[in-house]
C-alpha positions in Angstrom: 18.8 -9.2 57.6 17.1 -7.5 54.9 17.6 -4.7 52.6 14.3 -2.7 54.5 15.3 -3.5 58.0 18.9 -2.2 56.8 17.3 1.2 56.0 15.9 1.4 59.3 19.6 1.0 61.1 21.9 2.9 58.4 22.6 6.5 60.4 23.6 7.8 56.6 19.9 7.0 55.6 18.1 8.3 59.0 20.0 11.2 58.9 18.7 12.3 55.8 15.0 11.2 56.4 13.4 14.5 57.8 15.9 17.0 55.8 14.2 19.3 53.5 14.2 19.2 49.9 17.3 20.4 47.7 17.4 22.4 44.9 20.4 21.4 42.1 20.5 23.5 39.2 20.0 21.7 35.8 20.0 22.0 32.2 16.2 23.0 31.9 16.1 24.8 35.2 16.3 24.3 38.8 15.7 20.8 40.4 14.8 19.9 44.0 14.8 16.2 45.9 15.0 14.4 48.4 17.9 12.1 49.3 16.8 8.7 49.7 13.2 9.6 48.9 12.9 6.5 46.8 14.5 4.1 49.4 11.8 5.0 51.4 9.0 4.7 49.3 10.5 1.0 48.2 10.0 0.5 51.7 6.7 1.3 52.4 5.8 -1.0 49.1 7.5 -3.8 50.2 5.7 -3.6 53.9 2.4 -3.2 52.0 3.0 -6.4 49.4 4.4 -8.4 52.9 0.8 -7.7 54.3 -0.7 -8.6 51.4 0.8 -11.7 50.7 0.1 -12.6 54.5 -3.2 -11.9 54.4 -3.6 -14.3 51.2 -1.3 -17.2 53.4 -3.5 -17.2 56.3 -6.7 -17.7 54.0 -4.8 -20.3 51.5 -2.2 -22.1 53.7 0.5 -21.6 51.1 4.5 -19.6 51.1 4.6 -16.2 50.9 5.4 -15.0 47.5 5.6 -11.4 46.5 5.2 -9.5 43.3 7.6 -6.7 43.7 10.7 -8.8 42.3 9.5 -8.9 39.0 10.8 -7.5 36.0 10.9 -7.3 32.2 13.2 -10.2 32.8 10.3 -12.3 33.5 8.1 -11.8 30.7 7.1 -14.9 28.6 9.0 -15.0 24.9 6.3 -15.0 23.4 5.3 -11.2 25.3 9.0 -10.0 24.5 8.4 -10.8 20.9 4.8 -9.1 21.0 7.2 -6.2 22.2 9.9 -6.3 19.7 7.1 -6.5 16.6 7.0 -2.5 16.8 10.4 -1.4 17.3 12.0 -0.4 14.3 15.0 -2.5 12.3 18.2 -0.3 13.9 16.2 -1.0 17.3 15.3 -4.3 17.2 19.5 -4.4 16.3 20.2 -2.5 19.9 17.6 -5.1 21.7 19.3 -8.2 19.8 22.8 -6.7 22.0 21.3 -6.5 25.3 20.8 -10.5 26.6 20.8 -13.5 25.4 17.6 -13.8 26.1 16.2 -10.5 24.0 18.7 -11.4 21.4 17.0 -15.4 20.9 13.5 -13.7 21.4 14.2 -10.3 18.8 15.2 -13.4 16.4 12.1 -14.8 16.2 10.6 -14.9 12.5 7.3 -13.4 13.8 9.4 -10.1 15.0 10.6 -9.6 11.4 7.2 -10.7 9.8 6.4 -8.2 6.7 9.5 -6.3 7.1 11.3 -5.3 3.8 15.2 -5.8 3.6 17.0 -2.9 1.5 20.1 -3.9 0.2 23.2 -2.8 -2.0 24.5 -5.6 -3.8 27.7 -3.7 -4.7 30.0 -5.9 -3.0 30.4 -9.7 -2.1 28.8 -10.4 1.3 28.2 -13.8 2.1 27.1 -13.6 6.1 24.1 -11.0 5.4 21.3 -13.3 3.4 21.8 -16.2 6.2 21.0 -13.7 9.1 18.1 -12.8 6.8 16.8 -16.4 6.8 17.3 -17.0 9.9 14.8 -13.9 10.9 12.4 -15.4 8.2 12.9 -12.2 5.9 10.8 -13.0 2.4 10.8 -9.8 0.8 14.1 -7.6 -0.2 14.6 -4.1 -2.0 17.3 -4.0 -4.5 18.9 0.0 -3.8 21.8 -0.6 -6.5 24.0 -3.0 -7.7 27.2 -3.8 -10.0 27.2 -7.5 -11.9 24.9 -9.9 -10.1 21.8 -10.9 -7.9 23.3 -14.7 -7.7 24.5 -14.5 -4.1 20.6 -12.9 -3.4 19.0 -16.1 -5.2 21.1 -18.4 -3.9 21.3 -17.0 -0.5 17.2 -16.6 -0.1 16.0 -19.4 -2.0 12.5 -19.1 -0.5 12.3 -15.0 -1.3 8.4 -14.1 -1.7 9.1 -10.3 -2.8 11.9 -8.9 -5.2 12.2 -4.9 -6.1 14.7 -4.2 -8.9 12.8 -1.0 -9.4 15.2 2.0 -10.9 18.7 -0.2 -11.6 19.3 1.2 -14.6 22.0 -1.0 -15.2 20.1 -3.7 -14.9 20.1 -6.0 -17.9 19.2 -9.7 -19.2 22.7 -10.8 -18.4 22.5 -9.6 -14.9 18.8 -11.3 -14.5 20.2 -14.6 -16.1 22.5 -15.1 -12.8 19.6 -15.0 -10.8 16.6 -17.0 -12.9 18.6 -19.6 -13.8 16.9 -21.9 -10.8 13.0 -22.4 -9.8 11.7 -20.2 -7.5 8.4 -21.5 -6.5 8.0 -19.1 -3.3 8.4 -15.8 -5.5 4.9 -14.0 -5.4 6.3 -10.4 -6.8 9.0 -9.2 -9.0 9.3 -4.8 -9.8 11.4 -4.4 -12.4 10.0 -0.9 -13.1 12.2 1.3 -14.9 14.8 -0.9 -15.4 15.2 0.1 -19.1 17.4 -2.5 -20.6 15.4 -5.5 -19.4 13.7 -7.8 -23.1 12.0 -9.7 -23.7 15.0 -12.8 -22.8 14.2 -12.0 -19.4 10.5 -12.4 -19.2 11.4 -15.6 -21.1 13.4 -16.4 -17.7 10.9 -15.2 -15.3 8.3 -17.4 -16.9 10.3 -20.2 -17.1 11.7 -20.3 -13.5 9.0 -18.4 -11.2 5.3 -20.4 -11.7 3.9 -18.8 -8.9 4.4 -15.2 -9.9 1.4 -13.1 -8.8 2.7 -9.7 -9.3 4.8 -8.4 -12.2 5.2 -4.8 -12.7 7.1 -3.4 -16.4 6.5 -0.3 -15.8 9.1 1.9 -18.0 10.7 -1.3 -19.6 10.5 0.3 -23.2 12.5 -2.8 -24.8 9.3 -5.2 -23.9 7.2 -6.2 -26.7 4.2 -9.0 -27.9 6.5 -11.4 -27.6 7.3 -10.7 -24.1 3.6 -10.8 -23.4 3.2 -14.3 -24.8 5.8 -15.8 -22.5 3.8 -14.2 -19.8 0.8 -15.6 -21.0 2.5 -19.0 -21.3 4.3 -19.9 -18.1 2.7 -17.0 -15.6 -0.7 -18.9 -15.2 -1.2 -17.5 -11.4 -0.5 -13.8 -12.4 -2.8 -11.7 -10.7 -1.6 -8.1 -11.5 0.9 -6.9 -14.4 1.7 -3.2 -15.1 3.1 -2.4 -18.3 3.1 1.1 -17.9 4.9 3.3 -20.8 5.5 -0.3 -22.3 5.0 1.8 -26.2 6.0 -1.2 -28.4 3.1 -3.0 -27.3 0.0 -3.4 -29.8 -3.0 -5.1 -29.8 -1.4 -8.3 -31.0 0.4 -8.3 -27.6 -3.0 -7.9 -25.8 -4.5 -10.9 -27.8 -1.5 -13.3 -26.8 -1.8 -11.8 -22.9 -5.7 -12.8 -23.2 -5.2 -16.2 -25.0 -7.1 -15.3 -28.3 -3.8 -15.8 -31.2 -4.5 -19.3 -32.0 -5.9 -22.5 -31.8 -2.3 -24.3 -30.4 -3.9 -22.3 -27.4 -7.0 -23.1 -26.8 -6.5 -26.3 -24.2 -4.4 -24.2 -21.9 -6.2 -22.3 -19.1 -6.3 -18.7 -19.6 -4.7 -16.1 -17.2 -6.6 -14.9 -14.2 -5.8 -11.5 -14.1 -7.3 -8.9 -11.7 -5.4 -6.0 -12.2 -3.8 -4.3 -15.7 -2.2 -1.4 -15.9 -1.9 -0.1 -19.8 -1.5 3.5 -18.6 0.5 5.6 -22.1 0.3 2.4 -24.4 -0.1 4.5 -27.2 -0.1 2.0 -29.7 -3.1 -0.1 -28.6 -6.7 0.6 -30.0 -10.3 -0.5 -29.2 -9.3 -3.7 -30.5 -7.2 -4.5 -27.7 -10.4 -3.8 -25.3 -12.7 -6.3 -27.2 -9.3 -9.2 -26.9 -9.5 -8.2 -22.7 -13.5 -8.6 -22.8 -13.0 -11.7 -24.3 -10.3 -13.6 -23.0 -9.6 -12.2 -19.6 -13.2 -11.5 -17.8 -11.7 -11.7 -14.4 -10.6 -8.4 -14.7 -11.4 -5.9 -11.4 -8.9 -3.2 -12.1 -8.2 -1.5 -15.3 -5.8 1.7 -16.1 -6.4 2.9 -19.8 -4.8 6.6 -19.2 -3.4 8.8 -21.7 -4.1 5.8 -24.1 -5.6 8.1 -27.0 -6.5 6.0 -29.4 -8.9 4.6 -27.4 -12.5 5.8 -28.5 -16.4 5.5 -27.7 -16.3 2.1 -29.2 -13.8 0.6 -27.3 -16.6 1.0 -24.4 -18.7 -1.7 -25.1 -16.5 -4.2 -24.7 -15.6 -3.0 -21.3 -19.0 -2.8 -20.3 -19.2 -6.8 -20.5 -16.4 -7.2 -18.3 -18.8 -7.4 -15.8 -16.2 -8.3 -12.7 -14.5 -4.3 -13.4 -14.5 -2.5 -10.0 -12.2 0.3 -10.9 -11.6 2.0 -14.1 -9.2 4.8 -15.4 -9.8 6.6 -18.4 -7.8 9.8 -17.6 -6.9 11.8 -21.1 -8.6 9.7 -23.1 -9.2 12.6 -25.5 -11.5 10.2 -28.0 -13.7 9.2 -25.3 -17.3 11.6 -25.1 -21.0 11.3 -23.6 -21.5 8.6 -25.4 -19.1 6.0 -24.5 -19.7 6.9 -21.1 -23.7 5.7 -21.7 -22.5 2.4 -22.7 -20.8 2.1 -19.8 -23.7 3.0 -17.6 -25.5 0.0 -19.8 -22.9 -2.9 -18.5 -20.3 -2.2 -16.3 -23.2 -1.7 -13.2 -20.4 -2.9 -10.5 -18.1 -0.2 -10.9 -16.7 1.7 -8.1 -14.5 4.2 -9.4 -14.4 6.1 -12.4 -11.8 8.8 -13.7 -12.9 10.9 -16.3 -10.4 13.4 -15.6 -9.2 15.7 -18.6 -11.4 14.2 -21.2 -12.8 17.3 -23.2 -15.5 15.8 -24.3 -17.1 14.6 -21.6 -20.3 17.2 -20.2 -23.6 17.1 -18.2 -24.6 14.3 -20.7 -22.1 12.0 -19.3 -23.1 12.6 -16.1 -26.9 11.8 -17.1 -25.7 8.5 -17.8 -23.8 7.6 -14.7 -26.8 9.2 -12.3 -28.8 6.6 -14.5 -26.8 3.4 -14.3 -23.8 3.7 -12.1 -25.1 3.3 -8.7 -22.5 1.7 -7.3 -20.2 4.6 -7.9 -17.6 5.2 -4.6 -15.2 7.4 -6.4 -15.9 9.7 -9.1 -12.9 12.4 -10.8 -13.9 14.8 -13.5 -11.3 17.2 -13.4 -11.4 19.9 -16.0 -14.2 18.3 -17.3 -16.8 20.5 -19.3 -19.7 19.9 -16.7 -22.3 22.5 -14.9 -24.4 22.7 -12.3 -27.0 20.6 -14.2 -25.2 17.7 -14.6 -24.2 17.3 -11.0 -27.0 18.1 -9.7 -28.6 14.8 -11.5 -25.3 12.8 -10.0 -26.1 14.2 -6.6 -29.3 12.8 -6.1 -28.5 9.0 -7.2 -25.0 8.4 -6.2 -26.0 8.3 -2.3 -22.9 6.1 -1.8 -20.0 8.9 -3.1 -17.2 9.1 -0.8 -14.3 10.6 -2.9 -15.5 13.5 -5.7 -12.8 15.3 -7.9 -14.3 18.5 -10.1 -11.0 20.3 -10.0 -10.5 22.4 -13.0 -14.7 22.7 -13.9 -15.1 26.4 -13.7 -18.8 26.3 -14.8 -20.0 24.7 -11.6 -21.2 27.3 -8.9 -22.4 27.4 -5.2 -25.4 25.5 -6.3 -23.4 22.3 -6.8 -22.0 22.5 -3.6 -25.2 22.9 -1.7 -27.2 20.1 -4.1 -24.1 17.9 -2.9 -24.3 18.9 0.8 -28.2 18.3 1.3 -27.8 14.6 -0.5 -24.5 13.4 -0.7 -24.1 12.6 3.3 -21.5 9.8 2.6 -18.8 12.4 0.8 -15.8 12.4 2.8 -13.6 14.2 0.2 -13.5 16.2 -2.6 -11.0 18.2 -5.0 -12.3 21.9 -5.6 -9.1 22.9 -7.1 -9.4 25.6 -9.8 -13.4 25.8 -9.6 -13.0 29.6 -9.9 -16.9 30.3 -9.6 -17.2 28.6 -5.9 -17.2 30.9 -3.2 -16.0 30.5 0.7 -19.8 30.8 1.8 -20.5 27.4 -0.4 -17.5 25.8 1.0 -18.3 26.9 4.4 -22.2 25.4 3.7 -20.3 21.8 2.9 -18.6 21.6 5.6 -21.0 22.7 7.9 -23.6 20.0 6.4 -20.8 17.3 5.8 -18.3 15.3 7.6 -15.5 15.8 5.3 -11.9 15.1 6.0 -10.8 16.9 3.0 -11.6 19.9 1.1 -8.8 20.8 -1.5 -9.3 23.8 -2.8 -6.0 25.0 -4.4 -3.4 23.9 -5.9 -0.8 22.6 -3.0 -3.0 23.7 0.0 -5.6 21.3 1.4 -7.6 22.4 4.1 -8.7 19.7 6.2 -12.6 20.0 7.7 
């Protein structure tokens, strides 16, 4: 017999069929049911998938198979795993204790793909970098440790990603336990911060990791031109490198990174760099721009900020690096109207500019880039000394604007903002912050006239449209 026709016969079950709701008092409130409601209701869809399923028989010939008695427990692998991708890691823990099953499909390396293990290497543990491999883990986070990243090395051979950013006890020593094998898998290394890391280690790094991509020196104050040779040497695939607050640096460094300090050099290829980040070198000049025009021209992405000895000059050779997308000359206090024209002249690809915080830039910078810089996506000016003038010329070439930052310029009024509303129809953002002489009926008139998604317009508060 089965479990419906059992309903029909248990007397506990009929007795209960016609009652009347009842009310339980809960947590949230009052709750009423029905006993056995969803016996009943089980019932009636088990009759209606029998009739279905003997309607298909009589029209096919074949056994009578119903739906109803399938669960998650019947889902492919491959759907579990589809499942699994978005749980997060202590979940995907829980699911890996549930079943066999889960725990061979939650295993799978396309369920960890991309995920970023965060470790402390304080103590000795030999089990966790095999269950890391095993899930096909490539990239690991390095929270703190005490004496060595061997058992990490050794453990992951095949690690793609490596964060060191912030040990700050970090030193050569420690980094010699690790780089003392190849690791031809290792795309990125962040040693950001970590302040007693030389130039012995960069030695190591090139030696031992051919394949970097991605190196970032942010904060490492003890690296100098030597350092930047060995990269230059044995890094031929690097792609970006951030030497951020890197002060010993010089232009001498910047002519070994491009390739340009000798003839013993010229049969090797030179670096393919995309991306270089030079932000607070304060040592380099516009020397070091004419070695990176020179020897480095695949360059998409530069950061020259709060590099002040960097003048008008030091503009035209940028503008030859014709592959520059993105450029950052925030408090470059030496750069004026002028070495913004000669950008305007050569550097016709660009997409975003920051001008931010250079006094000397006015409405004649902004005759230049309304002239030349077409391609302009992203434009920031803050506290620059521009007026209504100036952006009003931007406004009516720069058609493809999304992101504008005048923050700070107090001279521009209400007449900006309507000039930008009535031809800028691709702005999607903008930083008002500080513009003292705008008033909420402008605002309200770029709004109305744009699809922003942001207006700031103080300092914290940003008012989305």
């Amino acid at each position: 017999m089965t479990d419906v026709n059992l309903i029909e016969t248990d007397p506990v079950i009929l007795q209960h069929r016609e009652s009347k709701p009842v009310v339980v008092s809960g947590r949230t409130g009052n709750v009423s049911f029905k006993p056995y409601d969803d016996i009943f209701r089980r019932k009636k869809r088990c009759r209606a998938g029998e009739e279905r399923s003997t309607d298909e028989v009589s029209s096919s010939g074949g056994e009578v198979t119903s739906d109803l008695s399938r669960t998650v427990d019947h889902l492919y692998p491959e759907l579990l795993c589809l499942i699994f991708r978005h749980l997060d890691v202590e979940s995907k823990g829980r699911v890996a204790q549930v079943c066999v099953k889960w725990r061979n499909a939650v295993y799978s390396k396309s369920v960890w793909k991309g995920l970023t293990a965060r470790l402390h290497l304080k103590r000795s543990n030999p089990t966790v970098y095999p269950s890391l491999v095993l899930r096909g883990v490539q990239r690991v986070q390095v929270l703190s440790l005490r004496k060595s990243i061997r058992e990490l090395v050794v453990g992951m051979p095949r690690i793609q990603v490596l964060d060191l950013s912030g040990c700050y006890n970090l030193s050569d020593a420690v980094l010699d336990t690790g780089f003392n094998r190849d690791l031809p898998d290792l795309r990125s290394i962040n040693l950001s911060l970590c302040k007693k890391v030389t130039d012995n280690s960069l030695g190591r790094i090139a030696t031992h990791c051919k394949n970097l991509e991605n190196l970032d020196l942010g904060g490492c104050t003890k690296i100098t031109n030597t350092g930047l040779l060995l990269i230059s040497l044995g890094l031929k695939s690097l792609r970006s490198l951030n030497l951020r607050s890197c002060w010993q640096i010089t232009d001498t460094g910047i002519s070994h990174l491009a390739g340009l300090d000798g003839k013993a050099r010229d049969a090797q290829p030179p670096l393919v760099l995309e991306t270089l980040v030079l932000q607070d070198c304060q040592k380099l000049s516009d020397d070091a721009l004419g070695f990176l025009s020179r020897g480095l021209p695949t360059l998409r992405r530069i950061n020259l900020s709060f590099c002040a000895s960097i003048t008008d000059t030091g503009m035209i050779s940028l503008a030859r690096l014709a592959a520059v997308e993105e450029l950052n000359l925030r408090f470059c206090d030496n750069i004026s109207d002028i070495g913004v024209g000669y950008l305007a002249e050569g550097s016709l690809g660009l997409h975003a500019l920051d001008l931010s915080f250079c006094d000397r830039v006015t409405d004649g910078a902004l005759a230049h880039i309304a002239s030349g810089l077409f391609n302009l996506k992203s434009l920031a000016m803050a506290s620059c000394m521009v007026q209504d003038e100036g952006m009003a010329k931007l406004a009516k070439t720069l058609l493809d604007l999304d992101t504008l930052n005048v923050g700070q310029c107090s001279r521009i009024t209400d007449r900006t903002l309507i000039c930008l509303a009535d031809n800028l129809r691709k702005l999607r953002s903008i930083d008002l912050y500080g513009c003292s002489n705008v008033s909420a009926a402008g605002i309200n008139y770029l709004r109305e006239r744009l699809n922003l998604s942001n207006i700031n317009t103080g300092l914290w508060l940003q008012t989305e449209a």
